[in-house]
C-alpha positions in Angstrom: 8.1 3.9 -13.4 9.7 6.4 -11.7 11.0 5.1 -8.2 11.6 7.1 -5.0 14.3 5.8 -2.3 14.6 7.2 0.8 16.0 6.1 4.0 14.5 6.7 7.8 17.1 6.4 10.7 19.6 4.2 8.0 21.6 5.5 5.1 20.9 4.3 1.9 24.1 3.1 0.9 24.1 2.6 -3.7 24.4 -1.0 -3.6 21.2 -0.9 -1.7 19.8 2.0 -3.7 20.4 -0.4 -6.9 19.2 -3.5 -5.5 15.9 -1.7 -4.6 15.6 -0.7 -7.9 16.3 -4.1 -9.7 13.6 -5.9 -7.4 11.2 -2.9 -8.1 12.1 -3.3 -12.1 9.7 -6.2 -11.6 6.6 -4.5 -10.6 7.2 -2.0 -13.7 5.8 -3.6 -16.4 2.5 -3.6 -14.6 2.1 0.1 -14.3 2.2 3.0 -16.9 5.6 4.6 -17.2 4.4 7.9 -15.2 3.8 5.8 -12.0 5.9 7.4 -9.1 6.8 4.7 -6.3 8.2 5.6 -2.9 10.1 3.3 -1.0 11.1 4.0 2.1 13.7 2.2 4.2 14.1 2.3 7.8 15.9 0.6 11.0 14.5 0.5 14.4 16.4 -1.4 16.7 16.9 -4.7 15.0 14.0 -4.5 12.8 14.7 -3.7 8.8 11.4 -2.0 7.5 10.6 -1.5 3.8 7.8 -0.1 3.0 6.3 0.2 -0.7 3.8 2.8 -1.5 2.6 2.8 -5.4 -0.4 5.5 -6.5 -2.2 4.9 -9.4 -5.3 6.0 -11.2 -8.2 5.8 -8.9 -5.9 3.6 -5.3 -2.8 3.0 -3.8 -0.9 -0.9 -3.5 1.3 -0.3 -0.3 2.9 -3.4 0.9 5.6 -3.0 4.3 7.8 -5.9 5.5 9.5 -6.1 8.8 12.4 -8.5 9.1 15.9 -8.9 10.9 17.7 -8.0 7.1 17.2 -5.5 5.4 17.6 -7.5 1.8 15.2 -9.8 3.1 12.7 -7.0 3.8 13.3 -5.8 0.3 12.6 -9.1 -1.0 9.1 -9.8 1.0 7.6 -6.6 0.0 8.4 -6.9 -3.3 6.6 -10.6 -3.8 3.9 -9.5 -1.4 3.1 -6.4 -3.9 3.2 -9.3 -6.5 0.5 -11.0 -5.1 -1.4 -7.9 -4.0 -1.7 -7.1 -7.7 -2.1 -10.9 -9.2 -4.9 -11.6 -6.9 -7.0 -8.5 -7.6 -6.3 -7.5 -10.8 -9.5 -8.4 -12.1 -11.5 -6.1 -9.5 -8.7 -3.3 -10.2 -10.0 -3.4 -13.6 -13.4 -3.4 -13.0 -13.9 -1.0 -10.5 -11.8 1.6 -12.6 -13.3 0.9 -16.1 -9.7 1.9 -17.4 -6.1 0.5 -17.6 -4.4 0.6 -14.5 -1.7 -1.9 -15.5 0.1 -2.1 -18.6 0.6 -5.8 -19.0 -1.1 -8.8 -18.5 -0.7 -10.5 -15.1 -0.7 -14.1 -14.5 -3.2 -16.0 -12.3 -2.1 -17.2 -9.1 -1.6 -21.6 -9.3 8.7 2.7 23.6 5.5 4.2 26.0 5.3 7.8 27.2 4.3 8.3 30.8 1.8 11.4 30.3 0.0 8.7 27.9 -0.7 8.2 24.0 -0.1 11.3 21.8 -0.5 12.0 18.1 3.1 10.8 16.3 1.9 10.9 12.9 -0.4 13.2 11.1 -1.3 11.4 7.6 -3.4 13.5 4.8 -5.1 11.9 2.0 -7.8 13.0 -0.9 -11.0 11.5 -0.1 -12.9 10.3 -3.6 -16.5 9.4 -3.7 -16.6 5.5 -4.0 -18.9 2.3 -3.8 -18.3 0.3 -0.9 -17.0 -2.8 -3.0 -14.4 -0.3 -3.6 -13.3 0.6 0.0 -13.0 -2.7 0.7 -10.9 -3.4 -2.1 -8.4 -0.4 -1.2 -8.6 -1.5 2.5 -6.8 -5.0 1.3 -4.8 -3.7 -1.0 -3.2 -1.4 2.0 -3.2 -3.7 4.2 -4.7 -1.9 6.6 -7.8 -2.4 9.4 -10.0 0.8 8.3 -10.6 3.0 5.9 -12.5 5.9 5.6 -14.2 7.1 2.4 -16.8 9.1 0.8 -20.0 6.7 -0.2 -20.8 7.8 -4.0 -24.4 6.4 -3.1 -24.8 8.9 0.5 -22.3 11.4 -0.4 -21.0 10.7 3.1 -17.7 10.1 5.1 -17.9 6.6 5.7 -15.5 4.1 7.9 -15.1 0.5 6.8 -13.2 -1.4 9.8 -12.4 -5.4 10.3 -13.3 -6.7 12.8 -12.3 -9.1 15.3 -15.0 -12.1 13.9 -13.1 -11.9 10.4 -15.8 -10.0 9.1 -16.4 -6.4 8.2 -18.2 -3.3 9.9 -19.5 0.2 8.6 -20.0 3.3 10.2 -22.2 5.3 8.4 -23.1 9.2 10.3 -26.6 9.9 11.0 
């Protein structure tokens, strides 16, 4: 696994860089050797944010972790991936009929007064994908939404949670 470090607002001193590295050495044995990880450190006021993105065939794991310590951030994000990937590795597998990991893993025992503006512009491929799917890649980014191409419609879906616990679809007419 090839591992990406890169620092927002902090710099990335090599102790650091190292100890990312040895905490992500853990998540490597899950993933084929051509896996690219970015990690991306950042410090906003007192919060320590690490945030983990990993792309592999056919989804991304993203796990972020806001704490008062930047080690302890490292630490959380890393376990939390952990989990992500123990607790659905057997719908990873399914869903993408191939091997996504290499090894087996173990069963779990400030405001602006003109008003809101556009501070982040994300851009994404969009794959056709069943809705068992979406809501699989929706968890394992930890997000509330997600918007996808049904392989059934052949249109842009949006899977959301809502506030119940439960989830919604919007589907275009």
């Amino acid at each position: 696994m090839r591992i990406s470090i890169t620092g927002k607002n902090i710099e990335v001193s090599d102790y650091l860089k190292e100890l990312a590295l040895k905490k992500m050495a853990k998540l490597e044995r899950y993933f084929p050797a051509d896996t690219v990880a970015q990690v991306t450190m950042a410090v906003e006021k007192n919060r320590h944010i690490v945030e983990v993105t990993i792309p592999y065939s056919g989804g991304i794991i993203r796990g972020e972790e806001v704490t008062g310590d930047m080690y302890a951030s490292i630490d959380n994000v890393i376990a939390k991936l952990e989990r992500q990937i123990i607790r659905h590795r057997t719908k990873l597998e399914k869903n993408l009929k191939a091997e996504a990991f290499n090894e087996p893993v173990p069963e779990l025992s400030e405001e602006e007064e003109e008003g809101p503006r556009v501070v982040k512009v994300k851009r994404f491929s969009i794959k056709p994908m069943s809705e068992e799917e979406a809501i699989l890649q929706m968890e394992l980014l930890g997000h509330s939404f997600f918007v996808f191409t049904n392989a059934e419609t052949e249109d842009i879906n949006v899977l959301y949670k809502r506030k119940d616990g439960n989830l919604g679809l919007i589907e275009p007419e």
